[in-house]
C-alpha positions as CSV (number, residue, x, y, z in Angstrom):
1,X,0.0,0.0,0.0
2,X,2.9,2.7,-0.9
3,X,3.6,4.5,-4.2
4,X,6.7,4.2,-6.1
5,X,8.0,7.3,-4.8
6,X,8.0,6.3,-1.3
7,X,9.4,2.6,-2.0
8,X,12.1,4.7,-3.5
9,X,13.0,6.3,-0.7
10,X,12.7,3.4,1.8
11,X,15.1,2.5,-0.7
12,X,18.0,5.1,-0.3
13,X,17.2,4.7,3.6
14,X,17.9,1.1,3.6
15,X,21.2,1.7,2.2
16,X,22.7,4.4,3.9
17,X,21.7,2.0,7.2
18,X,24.3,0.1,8.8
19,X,24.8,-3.4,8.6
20,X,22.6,-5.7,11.3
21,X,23.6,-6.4,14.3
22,X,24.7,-10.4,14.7
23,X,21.6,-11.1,16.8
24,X,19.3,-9.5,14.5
25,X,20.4,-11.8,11.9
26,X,19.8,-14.9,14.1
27,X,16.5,-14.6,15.6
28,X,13.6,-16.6,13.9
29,X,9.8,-17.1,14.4
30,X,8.4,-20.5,14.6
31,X,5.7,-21.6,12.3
32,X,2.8,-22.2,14.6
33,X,0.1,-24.5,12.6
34,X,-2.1,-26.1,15.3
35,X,-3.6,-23.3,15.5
36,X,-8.1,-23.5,15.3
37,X,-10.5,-22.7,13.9
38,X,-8.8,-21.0,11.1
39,X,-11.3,-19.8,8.7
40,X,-9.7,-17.3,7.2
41,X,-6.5,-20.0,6.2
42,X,-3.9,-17.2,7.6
43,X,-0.5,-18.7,9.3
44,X,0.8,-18.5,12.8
45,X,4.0,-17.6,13.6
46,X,5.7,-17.8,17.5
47,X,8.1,-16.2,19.0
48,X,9.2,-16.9,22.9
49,X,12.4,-14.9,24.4
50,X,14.5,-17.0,26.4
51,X,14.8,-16.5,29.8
52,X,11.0,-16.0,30.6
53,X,8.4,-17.9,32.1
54,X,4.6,-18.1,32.1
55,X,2.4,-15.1,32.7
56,X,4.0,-13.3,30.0
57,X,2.2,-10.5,27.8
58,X,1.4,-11.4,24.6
59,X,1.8,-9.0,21.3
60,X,0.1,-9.9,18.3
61,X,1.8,-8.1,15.0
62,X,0.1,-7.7,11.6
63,X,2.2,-7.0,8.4
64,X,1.0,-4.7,5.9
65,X,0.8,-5.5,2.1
66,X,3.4,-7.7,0.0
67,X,4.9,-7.8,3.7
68,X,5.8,-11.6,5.7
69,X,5.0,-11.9,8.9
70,X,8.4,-12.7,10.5
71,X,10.3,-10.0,8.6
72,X,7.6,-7.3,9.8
73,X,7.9,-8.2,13.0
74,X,11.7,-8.3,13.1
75,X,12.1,-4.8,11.0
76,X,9.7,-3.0,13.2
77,X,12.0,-4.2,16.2
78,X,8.9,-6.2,17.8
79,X,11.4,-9.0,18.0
80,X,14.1,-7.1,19.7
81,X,11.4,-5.3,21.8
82,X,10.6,-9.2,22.7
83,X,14.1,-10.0,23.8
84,X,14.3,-7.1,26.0
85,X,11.1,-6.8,27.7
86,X,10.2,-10.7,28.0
87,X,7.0,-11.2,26.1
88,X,5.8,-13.4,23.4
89,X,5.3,-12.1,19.7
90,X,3.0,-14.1,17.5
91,X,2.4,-13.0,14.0
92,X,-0.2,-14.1,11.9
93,X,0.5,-14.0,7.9
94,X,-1.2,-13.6,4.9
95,X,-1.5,-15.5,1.5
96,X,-2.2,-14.9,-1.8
97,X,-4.9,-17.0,-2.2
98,X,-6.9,-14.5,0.3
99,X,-5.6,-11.6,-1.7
100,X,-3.2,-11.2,-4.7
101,X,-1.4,-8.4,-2.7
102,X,-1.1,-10.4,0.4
103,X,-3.1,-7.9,2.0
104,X,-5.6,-8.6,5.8
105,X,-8.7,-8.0,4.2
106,X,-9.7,-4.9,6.3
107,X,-12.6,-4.1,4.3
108,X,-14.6,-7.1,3.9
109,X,-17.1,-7.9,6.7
110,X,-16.8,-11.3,6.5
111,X,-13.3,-11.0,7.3
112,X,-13.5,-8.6,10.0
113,X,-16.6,-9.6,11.7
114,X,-16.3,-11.5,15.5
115,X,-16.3,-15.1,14.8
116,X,-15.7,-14.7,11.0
117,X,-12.8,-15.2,8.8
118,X,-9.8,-13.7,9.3
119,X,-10.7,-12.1,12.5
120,X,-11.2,-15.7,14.3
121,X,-8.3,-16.7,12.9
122,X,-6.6,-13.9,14.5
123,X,-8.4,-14.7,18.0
124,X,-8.0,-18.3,17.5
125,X,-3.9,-17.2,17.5
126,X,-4.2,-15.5,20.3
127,X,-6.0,-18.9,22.2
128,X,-3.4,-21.0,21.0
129,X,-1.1,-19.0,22.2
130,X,-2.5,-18.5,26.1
131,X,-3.0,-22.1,26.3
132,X,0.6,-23.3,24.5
133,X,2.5,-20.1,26.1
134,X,1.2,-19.4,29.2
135,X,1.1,-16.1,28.1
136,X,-1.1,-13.3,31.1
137,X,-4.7,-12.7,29.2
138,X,-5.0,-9.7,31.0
139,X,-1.7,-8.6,28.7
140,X,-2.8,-9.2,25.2
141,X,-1.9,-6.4,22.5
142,X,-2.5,-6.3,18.8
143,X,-0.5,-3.6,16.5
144,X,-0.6,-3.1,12.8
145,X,0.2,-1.6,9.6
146,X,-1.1,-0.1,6.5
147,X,-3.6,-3.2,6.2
148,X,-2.5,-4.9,9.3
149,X,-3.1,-1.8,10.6
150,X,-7.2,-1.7,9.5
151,X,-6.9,-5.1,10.7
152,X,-6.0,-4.0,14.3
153,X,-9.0,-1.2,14.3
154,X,-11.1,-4.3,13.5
155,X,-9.6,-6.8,16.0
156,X,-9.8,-3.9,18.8
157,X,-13.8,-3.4,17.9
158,X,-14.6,-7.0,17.5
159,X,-12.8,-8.4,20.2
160,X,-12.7,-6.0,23.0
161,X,-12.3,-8.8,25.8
162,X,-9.2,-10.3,23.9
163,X,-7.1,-7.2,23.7
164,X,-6.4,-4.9,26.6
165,X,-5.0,-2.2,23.9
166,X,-3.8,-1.8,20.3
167,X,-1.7,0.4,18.6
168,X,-2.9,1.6,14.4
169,X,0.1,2.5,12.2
170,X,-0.6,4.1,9.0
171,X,-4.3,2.5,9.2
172,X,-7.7,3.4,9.3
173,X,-11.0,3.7,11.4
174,X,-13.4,0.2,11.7
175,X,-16.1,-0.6,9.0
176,X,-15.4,2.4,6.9
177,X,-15.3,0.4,3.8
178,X,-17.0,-2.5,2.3
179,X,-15.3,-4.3,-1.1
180,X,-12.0,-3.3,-2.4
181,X,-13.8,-0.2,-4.3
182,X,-14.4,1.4,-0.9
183,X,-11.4,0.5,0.7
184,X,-9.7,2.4,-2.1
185,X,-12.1,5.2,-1.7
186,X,-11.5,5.5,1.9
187,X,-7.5,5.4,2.2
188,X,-7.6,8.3,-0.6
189,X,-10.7,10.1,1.5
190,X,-11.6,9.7,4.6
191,X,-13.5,12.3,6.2
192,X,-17.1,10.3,5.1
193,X,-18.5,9.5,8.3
194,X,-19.7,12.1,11.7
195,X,-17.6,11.1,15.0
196,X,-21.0,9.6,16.5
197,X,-21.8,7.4,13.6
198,X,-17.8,6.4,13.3
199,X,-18.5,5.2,17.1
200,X,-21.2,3.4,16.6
201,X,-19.2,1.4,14.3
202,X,-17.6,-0.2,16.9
203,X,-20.0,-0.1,19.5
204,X,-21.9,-2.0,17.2
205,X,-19.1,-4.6,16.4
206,X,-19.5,-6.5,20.2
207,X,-22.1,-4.7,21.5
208,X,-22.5,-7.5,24.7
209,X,-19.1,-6.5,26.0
210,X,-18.4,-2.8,27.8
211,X,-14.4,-3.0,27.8
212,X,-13.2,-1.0,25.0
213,X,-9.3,-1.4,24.7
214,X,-7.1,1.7,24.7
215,X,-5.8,2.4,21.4
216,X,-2.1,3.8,20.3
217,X,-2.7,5.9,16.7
218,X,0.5,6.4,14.1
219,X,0.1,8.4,11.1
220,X,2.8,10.5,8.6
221,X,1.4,13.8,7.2
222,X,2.7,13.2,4.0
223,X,1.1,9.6,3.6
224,X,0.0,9.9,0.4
225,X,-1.4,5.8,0.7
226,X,-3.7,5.9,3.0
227,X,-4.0,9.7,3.6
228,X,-3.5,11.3,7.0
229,X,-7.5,11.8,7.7
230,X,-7.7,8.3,8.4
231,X,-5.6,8.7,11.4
232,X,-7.7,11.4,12.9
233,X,-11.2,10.0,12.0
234,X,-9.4,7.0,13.6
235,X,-8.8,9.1,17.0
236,X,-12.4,10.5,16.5
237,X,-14.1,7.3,16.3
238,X,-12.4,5.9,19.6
239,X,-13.1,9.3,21.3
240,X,-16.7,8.8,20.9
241,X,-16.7,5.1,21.3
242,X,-15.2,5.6,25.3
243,X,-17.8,8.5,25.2
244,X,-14.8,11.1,25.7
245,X,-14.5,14.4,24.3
246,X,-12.5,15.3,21.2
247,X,-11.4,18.6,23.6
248,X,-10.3,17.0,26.3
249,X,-7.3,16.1,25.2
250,X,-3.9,17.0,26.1
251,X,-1.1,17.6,23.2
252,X,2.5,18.8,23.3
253,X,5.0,19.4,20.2
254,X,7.4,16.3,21.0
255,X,10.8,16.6,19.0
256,X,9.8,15.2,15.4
257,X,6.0,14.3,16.0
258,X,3.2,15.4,18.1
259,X,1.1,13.9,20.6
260,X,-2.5,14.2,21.6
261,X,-3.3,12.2,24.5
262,X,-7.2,11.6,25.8
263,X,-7.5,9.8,29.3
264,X,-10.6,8.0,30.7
265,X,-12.4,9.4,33.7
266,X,-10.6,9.0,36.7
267,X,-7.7,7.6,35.0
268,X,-4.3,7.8,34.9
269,X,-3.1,5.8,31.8
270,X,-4.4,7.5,28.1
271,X,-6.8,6.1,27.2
272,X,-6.1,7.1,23.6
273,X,-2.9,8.6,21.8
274,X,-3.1,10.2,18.1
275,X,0.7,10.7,16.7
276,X,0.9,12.9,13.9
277,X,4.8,12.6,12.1
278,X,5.3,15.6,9.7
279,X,7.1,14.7,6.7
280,X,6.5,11.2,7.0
281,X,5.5,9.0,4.1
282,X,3.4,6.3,4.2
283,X,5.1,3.0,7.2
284,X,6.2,2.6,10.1
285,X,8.5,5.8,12.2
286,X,11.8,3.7,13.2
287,X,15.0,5.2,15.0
288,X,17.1,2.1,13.8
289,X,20.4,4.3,12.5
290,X,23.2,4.6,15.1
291,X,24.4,2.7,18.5
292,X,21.5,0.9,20.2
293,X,19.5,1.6,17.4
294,X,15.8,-0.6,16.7
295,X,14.5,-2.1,13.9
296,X,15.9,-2.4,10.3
297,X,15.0,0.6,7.7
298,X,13.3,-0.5,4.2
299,X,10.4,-0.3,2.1
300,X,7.5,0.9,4.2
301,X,10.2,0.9,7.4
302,X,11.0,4.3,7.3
303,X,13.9,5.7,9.0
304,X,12.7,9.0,11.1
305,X,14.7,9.3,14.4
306,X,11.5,8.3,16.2
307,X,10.7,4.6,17.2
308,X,7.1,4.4,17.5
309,X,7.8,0.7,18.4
310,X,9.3,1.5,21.5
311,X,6.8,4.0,22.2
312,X,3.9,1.9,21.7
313,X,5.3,-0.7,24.0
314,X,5.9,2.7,26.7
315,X,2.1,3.2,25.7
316,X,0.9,0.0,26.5
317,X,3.5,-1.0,29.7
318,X,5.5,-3.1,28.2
319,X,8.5,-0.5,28.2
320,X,9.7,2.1,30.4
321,X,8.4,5.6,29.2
322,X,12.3,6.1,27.7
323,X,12.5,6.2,23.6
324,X,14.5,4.2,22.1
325,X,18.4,5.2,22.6
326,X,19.1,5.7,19.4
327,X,21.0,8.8,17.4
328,X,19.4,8.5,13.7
329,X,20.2,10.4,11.1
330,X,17.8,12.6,9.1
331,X,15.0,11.2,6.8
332,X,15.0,12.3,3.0
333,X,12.5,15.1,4.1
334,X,15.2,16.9,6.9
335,X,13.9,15.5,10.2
336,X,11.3,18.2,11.9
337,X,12.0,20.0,15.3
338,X,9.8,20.7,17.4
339,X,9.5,24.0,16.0
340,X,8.8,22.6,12.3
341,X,6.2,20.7,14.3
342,X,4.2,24.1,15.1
343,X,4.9,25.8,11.6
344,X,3.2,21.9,10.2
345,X,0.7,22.4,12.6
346,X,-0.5,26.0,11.9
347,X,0.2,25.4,8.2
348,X,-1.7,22.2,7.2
349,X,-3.0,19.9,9.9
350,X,-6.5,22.2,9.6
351,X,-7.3,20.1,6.5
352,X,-7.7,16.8,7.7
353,X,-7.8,17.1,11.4
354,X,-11.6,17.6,13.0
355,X,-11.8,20.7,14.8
356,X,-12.1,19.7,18.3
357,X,-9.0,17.8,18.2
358,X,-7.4,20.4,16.0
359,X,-8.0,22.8,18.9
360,X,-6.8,21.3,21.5
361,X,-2.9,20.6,18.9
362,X,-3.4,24.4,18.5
363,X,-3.8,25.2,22.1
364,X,-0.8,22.9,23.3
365,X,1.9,24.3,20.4
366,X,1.0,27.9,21.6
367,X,1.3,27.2,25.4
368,X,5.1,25.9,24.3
369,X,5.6,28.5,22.4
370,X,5.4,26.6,19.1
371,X,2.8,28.8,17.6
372,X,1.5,32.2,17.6
C-alpha cells in the first residue's frame, strides 16, 4: 500500500543503514500451525524470548501488504522489543490466495466480523497461544500496519475482551469500507463518516461487552497511501466510542512528531494517543540508524529518528516511558523540530484534522511556544 515514490526512498534509507547487528540476523519465528478454527486459512508464527516464564504478555503483530510476517515483525523491532522486555510475539500471515497483494482483508465484513474469517483466525492465534505459552490474558496487544493496521481497528472493535489495547500504524478507522472499491475510496478520503456514527461502528461490532481497549494511533502527514485523515477519523471514532470528548485532550510538540493524548475518567493511563509525524510518508516511524538503534530501515520501514515501536510498547507497559536510545540520522525530508512541528501544525493539519482535536494541537503548540 505505498507508491513508487515512497518505495524509493525506503530505498536510499535502507542503504545508507548500517549493517545488522549479529543477533538481529539470528533470531527466527516459529511456524505455529495447530492453531483452530482458522477460517480465514492465515499462518501462525511464534516467538518466545529466552529466559521467561509463564504469565508473559502477549503482542500480536500484523504485516501490511506484500509484507511476511516474521520480517515485519523483526524490522519493526517487535522482536528485539521481545528480547528485551520478555514477552511473546505471535504474527499471523497472509497468502495470496486470500488476496493477490497479500493484504488482511480490512474491508470485507466477512473478514472482520467477531467469529468470521480472518478475525477468528486472529483470535484463535491468540487462544493457541495463552493455552501453549502461558502467556497473562490480561496482557494481550494487537498492532498493525497499512492493512494490518485496518486489521488492528477491526480486532480492537470485534474483540474487546481479547485485547487490553492496540496500537494503528498508518491505518484506518473500523467498518469504513466495504469491497476493495471502498477501501480504495476510503484510504484516498476519509472524512465520510460524523464522530458519532464512526463510534457506533464499533460499538456496534460486540455490542455485549463494555471494555473498549485503549488504542495507540500512528500516522505520517505526508502519507500519500492511505491519507492522513484516516488517522484522525481513527482518534475521532475511539473518542466517541469511550464516550470522551475530542477537547479533552492534552497535546505537546514532542521533537519530530506530536502527541494528543485523551485519558478516561478518573484515570491515569491514556486512554487514547493520536501521533501525527510531519514529513513522514506512508510506514512505520523507526530510529534504527546509530548505536542501540531498533529495527531495520526498508520499504514501508522508514527511518525518522523516532521509534514508534518502543513508544507503543511505553504506551501500552510493556516498556519504560524512555524512547528508544538511538542517534538516527535525518529522513530524505530533513527531520522536523519541534519548532517545524508548530509551523506543520499552523500550516496544514487544519485540512484533515476535526476541529475539536485540532484545537486542542493548537492550544498545546501555543502554550510551548510553538505557535503564535
Amino acid at each position: 500500500m505505498a507508491g513508487p515514490a515512497e518505495t524509493t526512498a525506503g530505498e536510499r534509507r535502507r542503504k545508507r543503514r548500517g549493517p545488522a547487528t549479529p543477533d538481529a540476523a539470528l533470531r527466527r519465528m516459529t511456524p505455529t500451525p495447530g492453531f483452530q478454527p482458522n477460517p480465514g486459512r492465515l499462518k501462525m508464527f511464534t516467538y518466545r524470548p529466552d529466559g521467561g516464564g509463564r504469565g508473559r504478555p502477549l503482542v500480536v503483530v500484523l504485516h501490511g501488504c506484500g509484507q511476511r510476517a516474521e520480517a515485519f515483525a523483526r524490522q519493526a523491532g517487535w522482536l528485539s522489543l521481545a528480547d528485551r522486555h520478555g514477552f511473546v510475539v505471535v504474527a499471523a500471515e497472509q497468502s495470496a490466495g486470500n488476496n493477490p497483494n497479500r493484504c488482511f482483508n480490512w474491508f470485507e465484513p466477512k473478514d472482520t466480523s467477531r467469529g468470521q474469517g480472518e478475525a477468528a483466525s486472529i483470535a484463535a492465534m491468540v487462544a493457541h497461544a495463552l493455552k501453549t505459552e502461558g502467556a497473562d490474558p490480561e496482557r494481550v496487544f494487537v498492532t498493525g500496519l497499512s492493512a494490518g493496521g485496518a486489521m488492528t481497528a477491526a480486532m480492537l472493535a470485534a474483540y474487546p475482551d481479547v485485547f487490553a489495547a492496540g496500537a494503528v500504524v498508518a491505518g484506518l478507522p473500523y467498518g469504513v469500507a466495504k469491497g476493495m472499491l471502498g477501501a480504495i475510496g476510503a484510504m484516498q478520503g476519509g472524512g465520510g463518516h460524523s464522530p458519532g456514527e464512526l463510534g457506533d461502528l464499533v460499538r456496534g461490532a460486540a455490542s455485549e461487552f463494555r471494555r473498549l481497549p485503549r488504542i495507540a494511533i500512528w500516522h505520517g502527514e505526508a502519507d500519500h497511501t492511505v491519507r492522513p485523515r484516516n488517522g484522525a477519523d481513527l482518534a475521532s471514532q475511539w473518542i466517541d466510542a469511550h464516550g470522551l470528548s475530542p477537547e479533552g485532550g492534552v497535546s505537546e510538540g514532542r521533537p519530530g512528531w506530536t502527541r494528543t493524548v485523551w485519558h478516561g475518567p478518573g484515570s491515569d493511563r491514556a486512554t487514547i494517543e493520536l501521533n501525527l509525524v510531519p514529513g513522514l510518508g506512508h510506514g512505520v516511524p523507526l530510529a534504527a540508524a546509530g548505536q542501540g538503534g531498533l529495527g531495520t530501515a526498508g520499504p514501508y520501514m522508514l527511518e525518522a529518528g523516532i521509534s514508534s515501536s518502543m513508544e507503543i510498547a511505553r504506551f501500552w507497559g510493556l516498556a519504560d516511558g524512555a524512547v528508544a536510545p538511538a542517534v538516527a540520522e535525518p529522513a530524505d525530508a530533513a527531520r522536523p523540530t519541534p519548532h517545524v512541528v508548530g509551523d506543520q501544525a499552523k500550516a496544514g493539519l487544519s485540512a484533515h484534522i476535526p476541529s475539536g482535536v485540532r484545537r486542542v494541537i493548537a492550544k498545546a503548540l501555543k502554550r510551548a511556544g510553538l505557535r503564535r
